[in-house]
GULO-591623 format. One record per residue (C-alpha): residue number from 0; residue in one letter; y, x, z. Coordinates in pm, 1 decimal. Example, Ala and Ser with C-alpha at 12.3 -4.5 7.8 and 13.67 -1.06 7.14 Angstrom:
BEGIN
{0 A {-450.0 1230.0 780.0}}
{1 S {-106.0 1367.0 714.0}}
//
This chain:
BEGIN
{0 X {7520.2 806.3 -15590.0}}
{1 X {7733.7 809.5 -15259.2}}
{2 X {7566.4 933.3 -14912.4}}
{3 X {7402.6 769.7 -14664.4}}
{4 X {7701.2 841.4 -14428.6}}
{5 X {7985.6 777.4 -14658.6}}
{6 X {8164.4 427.1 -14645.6}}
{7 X {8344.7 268.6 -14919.4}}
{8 X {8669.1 93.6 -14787.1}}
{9 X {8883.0 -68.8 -15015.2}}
{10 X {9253.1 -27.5 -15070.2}}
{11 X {9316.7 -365.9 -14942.9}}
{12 X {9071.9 -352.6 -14633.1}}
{13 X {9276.3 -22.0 -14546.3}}
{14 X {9615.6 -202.3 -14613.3}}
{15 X {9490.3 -463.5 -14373.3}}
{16 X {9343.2 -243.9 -14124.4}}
{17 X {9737.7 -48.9 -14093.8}}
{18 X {9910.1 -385.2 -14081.2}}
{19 X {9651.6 -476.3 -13765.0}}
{20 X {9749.1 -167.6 -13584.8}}
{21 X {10122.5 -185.0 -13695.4}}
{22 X {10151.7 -552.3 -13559.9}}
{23 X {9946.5 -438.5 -13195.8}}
{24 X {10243.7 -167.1 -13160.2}}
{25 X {10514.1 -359.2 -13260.6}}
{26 X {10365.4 -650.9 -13028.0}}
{27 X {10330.5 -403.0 -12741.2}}
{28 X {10673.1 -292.6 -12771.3}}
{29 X {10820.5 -649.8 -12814.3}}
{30 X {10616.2 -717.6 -12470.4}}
{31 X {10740.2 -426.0 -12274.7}}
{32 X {11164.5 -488.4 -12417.9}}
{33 X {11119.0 -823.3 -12306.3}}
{34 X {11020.3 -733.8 -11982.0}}
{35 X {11254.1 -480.8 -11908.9}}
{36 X {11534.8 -670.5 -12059.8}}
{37 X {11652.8 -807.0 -11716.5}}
{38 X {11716.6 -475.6 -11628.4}}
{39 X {11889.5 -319.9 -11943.1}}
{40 X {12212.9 -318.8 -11801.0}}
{41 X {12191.6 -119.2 -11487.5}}
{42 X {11940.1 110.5 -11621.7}}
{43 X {12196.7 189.6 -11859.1}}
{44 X {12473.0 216.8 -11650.7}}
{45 X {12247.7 454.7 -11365.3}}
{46 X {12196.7 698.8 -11695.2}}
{47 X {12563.4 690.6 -11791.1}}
{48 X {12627.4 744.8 -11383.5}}
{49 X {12363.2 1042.9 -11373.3}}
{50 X {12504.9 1240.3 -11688.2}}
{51 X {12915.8 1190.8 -11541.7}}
{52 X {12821.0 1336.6 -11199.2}}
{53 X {12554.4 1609.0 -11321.1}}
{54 X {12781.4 1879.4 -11351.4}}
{55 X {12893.0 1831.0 -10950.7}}
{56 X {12539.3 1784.3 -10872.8}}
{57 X {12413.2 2122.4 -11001.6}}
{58 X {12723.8 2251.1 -10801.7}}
{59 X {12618.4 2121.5 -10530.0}}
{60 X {12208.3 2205.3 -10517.6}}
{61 X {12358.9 2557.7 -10580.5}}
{62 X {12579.8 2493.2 -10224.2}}
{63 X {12276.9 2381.0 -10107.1}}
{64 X {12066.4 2599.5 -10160.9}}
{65 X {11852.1 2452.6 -10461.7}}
{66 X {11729.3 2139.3 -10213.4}}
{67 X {11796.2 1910.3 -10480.2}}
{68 X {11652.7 1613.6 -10262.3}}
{69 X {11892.3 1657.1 -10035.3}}
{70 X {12183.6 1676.8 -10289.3}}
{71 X {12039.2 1349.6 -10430.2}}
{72 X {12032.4 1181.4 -10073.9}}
{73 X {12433.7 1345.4 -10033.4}}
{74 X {12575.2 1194.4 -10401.5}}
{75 X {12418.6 915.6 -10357.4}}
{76 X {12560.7 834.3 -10026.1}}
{77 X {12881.0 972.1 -10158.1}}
{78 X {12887.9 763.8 -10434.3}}
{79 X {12822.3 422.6 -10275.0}}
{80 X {13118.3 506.7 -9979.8}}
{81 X {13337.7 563.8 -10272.8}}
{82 X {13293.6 320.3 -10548.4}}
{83 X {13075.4 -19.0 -10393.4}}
{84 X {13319.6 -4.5 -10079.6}}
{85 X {13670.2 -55.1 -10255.7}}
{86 X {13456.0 -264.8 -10564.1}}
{87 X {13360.0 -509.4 -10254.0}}
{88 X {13679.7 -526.2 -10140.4}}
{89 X {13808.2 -595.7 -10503.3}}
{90 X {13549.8 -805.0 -10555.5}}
{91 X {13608.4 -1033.3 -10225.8}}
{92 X {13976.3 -1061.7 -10378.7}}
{93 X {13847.3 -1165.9 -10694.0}}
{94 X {13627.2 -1417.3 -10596.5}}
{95 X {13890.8 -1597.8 -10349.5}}
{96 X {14169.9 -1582.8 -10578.4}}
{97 X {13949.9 -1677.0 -10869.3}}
{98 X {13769.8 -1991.9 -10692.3}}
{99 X {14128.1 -2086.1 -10565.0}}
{100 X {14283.6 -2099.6 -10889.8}}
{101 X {13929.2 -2222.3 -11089.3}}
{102 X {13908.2 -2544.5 -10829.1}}
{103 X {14303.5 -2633.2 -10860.8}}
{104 X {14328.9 -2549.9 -11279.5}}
{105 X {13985.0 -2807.2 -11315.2}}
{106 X {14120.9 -3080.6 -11063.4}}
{107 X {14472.5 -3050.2 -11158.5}}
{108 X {14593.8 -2969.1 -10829.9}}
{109 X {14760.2 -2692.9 -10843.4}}
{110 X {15050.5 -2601.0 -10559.3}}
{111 X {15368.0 -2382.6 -10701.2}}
{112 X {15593.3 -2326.5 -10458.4}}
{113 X {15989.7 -2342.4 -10567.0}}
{114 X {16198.6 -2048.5 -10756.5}}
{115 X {16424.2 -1839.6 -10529.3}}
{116 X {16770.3 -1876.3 -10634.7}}
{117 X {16759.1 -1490.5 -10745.6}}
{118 X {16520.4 -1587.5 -10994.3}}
{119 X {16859.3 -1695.0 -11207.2}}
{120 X {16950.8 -1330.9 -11188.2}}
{121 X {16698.8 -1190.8 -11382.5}}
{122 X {16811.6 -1064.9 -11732.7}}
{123 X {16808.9 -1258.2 -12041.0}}
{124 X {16539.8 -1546.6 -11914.7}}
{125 X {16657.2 -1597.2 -11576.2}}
{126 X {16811.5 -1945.3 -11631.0}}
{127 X {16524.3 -2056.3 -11870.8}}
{128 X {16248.4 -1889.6 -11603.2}}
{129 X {16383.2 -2112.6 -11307.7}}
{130 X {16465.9 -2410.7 -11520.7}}
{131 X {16067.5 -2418.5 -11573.4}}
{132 X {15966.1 -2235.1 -11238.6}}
{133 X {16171.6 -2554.9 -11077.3}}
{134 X {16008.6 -2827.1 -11324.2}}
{135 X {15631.0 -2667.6 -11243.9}}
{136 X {15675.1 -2710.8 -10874.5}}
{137 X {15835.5 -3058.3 -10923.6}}
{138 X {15618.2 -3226.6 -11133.2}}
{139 X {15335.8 -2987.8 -11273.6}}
{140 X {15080.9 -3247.1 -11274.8}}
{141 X {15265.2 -3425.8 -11594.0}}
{142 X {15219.3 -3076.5 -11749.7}}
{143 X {14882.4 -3049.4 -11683.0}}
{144 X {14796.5 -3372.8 -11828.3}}
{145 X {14911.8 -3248.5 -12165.6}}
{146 X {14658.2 -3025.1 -12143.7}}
{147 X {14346.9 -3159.5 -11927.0}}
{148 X {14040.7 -3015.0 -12158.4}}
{149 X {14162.5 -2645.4 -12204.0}}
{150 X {14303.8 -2624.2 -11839.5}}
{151 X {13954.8 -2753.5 -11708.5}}
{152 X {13760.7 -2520.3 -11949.1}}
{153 X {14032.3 -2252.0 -11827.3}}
{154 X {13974.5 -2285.4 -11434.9}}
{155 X {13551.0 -2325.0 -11494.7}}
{156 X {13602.4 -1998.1 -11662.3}}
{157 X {13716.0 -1821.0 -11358.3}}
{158 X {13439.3 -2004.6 -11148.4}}
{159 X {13204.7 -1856.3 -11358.0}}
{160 X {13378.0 -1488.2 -11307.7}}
{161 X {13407.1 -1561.8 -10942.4}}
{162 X {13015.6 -1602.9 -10920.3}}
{163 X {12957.4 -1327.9 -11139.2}}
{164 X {13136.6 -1072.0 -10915.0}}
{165 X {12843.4 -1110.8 -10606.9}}
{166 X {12589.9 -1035.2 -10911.4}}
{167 X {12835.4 -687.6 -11081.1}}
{168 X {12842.9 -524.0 -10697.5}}
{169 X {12474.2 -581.6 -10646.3}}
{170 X {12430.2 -464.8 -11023.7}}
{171 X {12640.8 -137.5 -10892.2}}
{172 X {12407.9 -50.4 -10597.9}}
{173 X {12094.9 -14.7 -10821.8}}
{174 X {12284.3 182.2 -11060.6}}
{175 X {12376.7 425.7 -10824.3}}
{176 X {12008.4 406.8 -10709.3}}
{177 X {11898.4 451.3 -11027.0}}
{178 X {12133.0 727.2 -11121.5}}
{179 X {12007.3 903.4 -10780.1}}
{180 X {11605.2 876.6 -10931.0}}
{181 X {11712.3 1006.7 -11267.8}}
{182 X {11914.3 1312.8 -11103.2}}
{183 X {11602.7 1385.8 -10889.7}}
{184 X {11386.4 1377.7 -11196.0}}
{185 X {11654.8 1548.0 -11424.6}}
{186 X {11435.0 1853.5 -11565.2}}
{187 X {11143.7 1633.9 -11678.9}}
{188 X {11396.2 1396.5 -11820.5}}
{189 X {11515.7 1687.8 -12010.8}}
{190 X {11181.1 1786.7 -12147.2}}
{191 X {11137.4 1440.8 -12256.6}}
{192 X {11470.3 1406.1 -12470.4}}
{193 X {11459.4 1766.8 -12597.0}}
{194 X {11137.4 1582.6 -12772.0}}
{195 X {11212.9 1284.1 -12869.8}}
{196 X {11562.8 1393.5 -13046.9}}
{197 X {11348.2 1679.4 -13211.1}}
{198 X {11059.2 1422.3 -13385.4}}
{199 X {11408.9 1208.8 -13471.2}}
{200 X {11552.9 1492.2 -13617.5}}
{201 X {11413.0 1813.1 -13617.8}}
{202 X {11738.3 2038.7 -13757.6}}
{203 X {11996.2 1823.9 -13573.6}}
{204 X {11847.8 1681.2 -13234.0}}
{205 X {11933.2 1894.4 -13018.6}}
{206 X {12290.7 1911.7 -13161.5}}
{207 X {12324.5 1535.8 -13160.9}}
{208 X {12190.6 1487.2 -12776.6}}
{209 X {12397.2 1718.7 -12652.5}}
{210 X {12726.8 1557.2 -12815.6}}
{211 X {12615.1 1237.5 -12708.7}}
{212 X {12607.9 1340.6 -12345.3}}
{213 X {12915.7 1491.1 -12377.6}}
{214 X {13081.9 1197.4 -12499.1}}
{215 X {12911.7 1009.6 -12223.5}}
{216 X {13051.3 1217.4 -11992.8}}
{217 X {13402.4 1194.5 -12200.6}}
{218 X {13417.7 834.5 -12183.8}}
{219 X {13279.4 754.9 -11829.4}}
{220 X {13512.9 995.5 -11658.1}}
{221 X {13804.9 1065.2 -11861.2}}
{222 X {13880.5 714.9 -11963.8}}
{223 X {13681.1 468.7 -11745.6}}
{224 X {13678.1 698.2 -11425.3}}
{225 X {14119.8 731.6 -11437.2}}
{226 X {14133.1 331.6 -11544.2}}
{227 X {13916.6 258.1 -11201.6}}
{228 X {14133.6 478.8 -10967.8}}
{229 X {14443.9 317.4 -11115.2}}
{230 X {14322.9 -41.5 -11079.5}}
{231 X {14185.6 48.3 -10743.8}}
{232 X {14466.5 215.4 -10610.4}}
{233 X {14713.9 -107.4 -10810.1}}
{234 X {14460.2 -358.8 -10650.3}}
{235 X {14537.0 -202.0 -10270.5}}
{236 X {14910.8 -210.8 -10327.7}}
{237 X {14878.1 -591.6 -10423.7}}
{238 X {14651.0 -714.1 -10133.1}}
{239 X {14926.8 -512.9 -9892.1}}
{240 X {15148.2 -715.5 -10051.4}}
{241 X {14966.0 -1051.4 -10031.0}}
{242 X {14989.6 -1082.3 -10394.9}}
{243 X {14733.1 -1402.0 -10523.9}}
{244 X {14435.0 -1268.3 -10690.7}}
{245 X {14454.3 -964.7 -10644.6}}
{246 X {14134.1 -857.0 -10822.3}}
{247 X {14154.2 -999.1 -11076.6}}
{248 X {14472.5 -878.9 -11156.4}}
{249 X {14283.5 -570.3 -11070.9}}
{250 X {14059.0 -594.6 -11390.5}}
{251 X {14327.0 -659.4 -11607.7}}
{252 X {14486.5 -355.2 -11517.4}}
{253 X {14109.3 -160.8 -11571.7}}
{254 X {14114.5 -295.9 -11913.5}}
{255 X {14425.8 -200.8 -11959.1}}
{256 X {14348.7 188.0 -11857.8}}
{257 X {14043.3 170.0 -12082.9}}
{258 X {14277.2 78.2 -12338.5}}
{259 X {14557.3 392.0 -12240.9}}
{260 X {14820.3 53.3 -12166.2}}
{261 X {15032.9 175.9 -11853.6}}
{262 X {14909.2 -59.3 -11562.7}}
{263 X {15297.2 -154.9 -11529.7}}
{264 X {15239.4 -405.5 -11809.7}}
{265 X {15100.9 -585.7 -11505.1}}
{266 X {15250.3 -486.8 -11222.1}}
{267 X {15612.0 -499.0 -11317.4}}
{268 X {15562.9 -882.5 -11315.0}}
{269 X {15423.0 -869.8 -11035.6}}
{270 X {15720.3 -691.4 -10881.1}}
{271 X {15935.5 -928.2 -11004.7}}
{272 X {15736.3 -1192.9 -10823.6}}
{273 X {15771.8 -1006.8 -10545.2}}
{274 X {16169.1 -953.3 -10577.0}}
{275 X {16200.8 -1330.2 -10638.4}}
{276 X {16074.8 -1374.0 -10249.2}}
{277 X {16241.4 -1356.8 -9954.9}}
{278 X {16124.7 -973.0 -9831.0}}
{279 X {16307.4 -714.2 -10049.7}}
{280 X {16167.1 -446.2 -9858.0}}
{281 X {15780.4 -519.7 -9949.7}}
{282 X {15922.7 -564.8 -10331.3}}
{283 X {16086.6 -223.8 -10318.0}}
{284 X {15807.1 -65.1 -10155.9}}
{285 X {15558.6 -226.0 -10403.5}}
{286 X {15810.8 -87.4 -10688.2}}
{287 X {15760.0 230.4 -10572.3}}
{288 X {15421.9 221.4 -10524.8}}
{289 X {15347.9 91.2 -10891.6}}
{290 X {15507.4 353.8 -11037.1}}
{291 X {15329.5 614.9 -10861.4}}
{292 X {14985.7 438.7 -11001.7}}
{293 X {15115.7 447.1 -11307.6}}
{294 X {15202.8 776.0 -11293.6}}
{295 X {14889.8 898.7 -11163.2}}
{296 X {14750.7 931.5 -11500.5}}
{297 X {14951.3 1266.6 -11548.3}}
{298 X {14776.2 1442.0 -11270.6}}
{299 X {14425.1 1209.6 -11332.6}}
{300 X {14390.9 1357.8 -11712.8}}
{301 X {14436.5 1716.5 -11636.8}}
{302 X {14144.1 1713.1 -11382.5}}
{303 X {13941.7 1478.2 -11520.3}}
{304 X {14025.3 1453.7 -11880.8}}
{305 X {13883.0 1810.7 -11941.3}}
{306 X {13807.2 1849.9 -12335.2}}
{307 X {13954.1 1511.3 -12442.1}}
{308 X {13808.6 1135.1 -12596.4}}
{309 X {13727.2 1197.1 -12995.1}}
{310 X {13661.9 862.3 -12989.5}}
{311 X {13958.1 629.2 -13083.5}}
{312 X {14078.0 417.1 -12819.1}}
{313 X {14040.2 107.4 -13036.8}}
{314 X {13659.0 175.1 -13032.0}}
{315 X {13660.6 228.1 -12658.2}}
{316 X {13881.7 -48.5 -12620.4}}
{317 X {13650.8 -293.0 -12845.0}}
{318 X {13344.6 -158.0 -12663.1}}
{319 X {13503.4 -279.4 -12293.6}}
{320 X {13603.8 -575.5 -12388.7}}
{321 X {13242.0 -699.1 -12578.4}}
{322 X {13105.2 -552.7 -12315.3}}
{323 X {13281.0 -777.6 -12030.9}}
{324 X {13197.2 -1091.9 -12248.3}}
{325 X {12833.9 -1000.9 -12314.8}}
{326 X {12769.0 -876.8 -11979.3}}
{327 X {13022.8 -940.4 -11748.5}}
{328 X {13198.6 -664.5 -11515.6}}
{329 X {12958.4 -430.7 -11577.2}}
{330 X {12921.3 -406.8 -11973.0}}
{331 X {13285.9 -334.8 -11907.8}}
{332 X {13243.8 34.3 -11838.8}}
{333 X {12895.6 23.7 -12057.6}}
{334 X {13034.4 -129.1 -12369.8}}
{335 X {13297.9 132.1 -12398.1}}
{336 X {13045.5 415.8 -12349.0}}
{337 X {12805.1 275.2 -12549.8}}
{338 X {13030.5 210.7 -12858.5}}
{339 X {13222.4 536.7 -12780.5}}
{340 X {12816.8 715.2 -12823.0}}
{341 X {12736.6 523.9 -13134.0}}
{342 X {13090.1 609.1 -13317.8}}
{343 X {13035.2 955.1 -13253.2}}
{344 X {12657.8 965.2 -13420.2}}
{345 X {12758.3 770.3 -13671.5}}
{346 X {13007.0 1019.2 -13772.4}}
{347 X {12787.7 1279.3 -13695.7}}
{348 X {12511.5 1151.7 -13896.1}}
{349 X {12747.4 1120.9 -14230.1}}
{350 X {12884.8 1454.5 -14172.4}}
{351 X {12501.5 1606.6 -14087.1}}
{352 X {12554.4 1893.2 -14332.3}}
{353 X {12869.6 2005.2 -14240.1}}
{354 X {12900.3 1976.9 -13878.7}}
{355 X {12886.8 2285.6 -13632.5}}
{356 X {12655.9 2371.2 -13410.3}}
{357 X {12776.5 2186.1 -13041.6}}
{358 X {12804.0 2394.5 -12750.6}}
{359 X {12540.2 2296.9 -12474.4}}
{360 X {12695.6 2539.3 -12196.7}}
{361 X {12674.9 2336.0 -11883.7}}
{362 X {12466.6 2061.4 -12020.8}}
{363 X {12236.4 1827.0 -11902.8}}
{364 X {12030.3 1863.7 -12167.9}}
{365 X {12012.6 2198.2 -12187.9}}
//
């Protein structure tokens, strides 16, 4: 005879009574990703921003003084001079040469001015090169009529990149903003991982958040941070030299230096362009200058490059490139952190037994 008190649920009333709560949490959680979804990417981005520059931020509270506020206000300020600046001025490049190009590829109108005559002097394709450099700028409309759907699907491409330049600058200034709150906030951030890698994985957590910020910080500023400076610093040169688009030459080159491709894949046809005009001077000049940038990379690595990528370059280089089609110029320098991260755990996770304990000297999360 059961007590007054006791209940008698059933198996399938309890079964029913777990899938109720199971659905409210999963519903909750649906709600609150679908509301923050909008701001994925540059939330993202401001944490990958926060872990690259901690290290020079402790540095600095300790110059300071421990006013960490005041560091905060400093990077911050730093940061935005530095990188939204010269992206704006990249970015104004972009979207004129872009637009240009996009309007006269989709109506067909597109103005190429004659070869030089020096043109036939370049080695092995000079006479082919001005044979079709002379029958562009004759008659290129009878060429683009071959072609009319994929050259007007071509130049609405780079409309569509054109626009979505204004959007990747603004998408850059509330990173940095974000990055600034996270720094400010960075020891209860800390407390807050430290706990949720320990209920994910109470042997390995710390372990695996600790090489995932290192790789992070790998990624972001050994291979994205050196690709930026050289496409900045290639993207100056060319707008000296009133090269056409500019900036978007300028991203090819950043994809390039994500991929470890020397930037004078693009630049040395630009330099011919340049030697096929009428100033030699600016083309020598710009030679010079391009191989400095390319260059650079030898002096870049050892200061920024300090304990090397572990991640392959194909997986960095797949991760910038799906990220630039998923999410424009911004998933650029996420997808290749991102993918670089999830390589790295993956590995880590198959070789759980085996791996060594990671050292967390000068850490964020430590």
């Amino acid at each position: 005879m059961k007590s007054a008190g006791s209940t008698n649920t059933s198996p399938t009333t309890q079964a029913i009574e777990i899938a109720i709560r199971l659905g409210l949490i999963f519903l909750i959680l649906a709600w609150c990703l679908q509301i923050i979804r909008p701001f994925v990417m540059v939330i993202a981005w401001g944490a990958i921003i926060a872990i690259a520059i901690y290290p020079l931020f402790m540095k600095l509270v300790a110059k300071l003084g421990g006013k960490k506020k005041l560091a905060v206000a400093l990077i911050t300020l730093v940061s935005i001079t530095a990188l939204v600046i010269p992206l704006i001025s990249l970015s104004e490049s972009l979207i004129t040469g872009a637009t240009t190009i996009g309007n006269e590829i989709s109506t067909g109108k597109v103005n190429i001015p004659p070869p030089s005559e020096s043109v036939k002097s370049w080695p092995m394709v000079g006479d082919k090169a001005y044979a079709f450099w002379q029958d562009a700028s004759v008659d290129l409309t009878a060429l683009l009529e071959k072609y009319p759907g994929q050259l007007a699907e071509f130049g609405k491409k780079l409309l569509g990149l054109a626009a979505s330049t204004g959007l990747a600058v603004l998408q850059f200034i509330i990173s940095m903003l974000i990055a600034a709150a996270f720094l400010a906030s960075a020891d209860s951030i800390n407390k807050s991982l430290h706990k949720l890698a320990g209920r994910l994985s109470t042997e390995h957590g710390k372990d695996l958040l600790v090489m995932s910020e290192k790789t992070i910080r790998s990624v972001a500023v050994g291979v994205i941070g050196i690709a930026f400076i050289q496409a900045f610093l290639a993207g100056i040169g060319m707008m000296a030299a009133g090269i056409p688009a500019a900036g978007l030459l300028a991203i090819f080159i950043m994809v390039l230096g994500i991929a470890q491709l020397p930037p004078l894949l693009v630049l040395l046809p630009v330099t011919i362009y340049l030697f096929s005009g009428d100033s030699t001077t600016v083309a020598v000049l710009f030679l010079v200058w391009s191989i400095l940038v390319s260059a650079s990379d030898m002096v870049l690595k050892p200061l920024l490059l300090g304990r090397g990528v572990d991640a392959p370059m194909l997986v960095i280089l797949l991760g910038a490139i799906g990220g630039l089609v998923t999410s424009g110029i911004v998933g650029l320098f996420i997808g290749a952190v991102v993918l670089a991260v999830g390589y790295k755990l993956l590995l880590a996770w198959v070789d759980m037994e085996s791996a060594e304990p990671v050292d967390d000297s000068d850490s964020l999360t430590n």
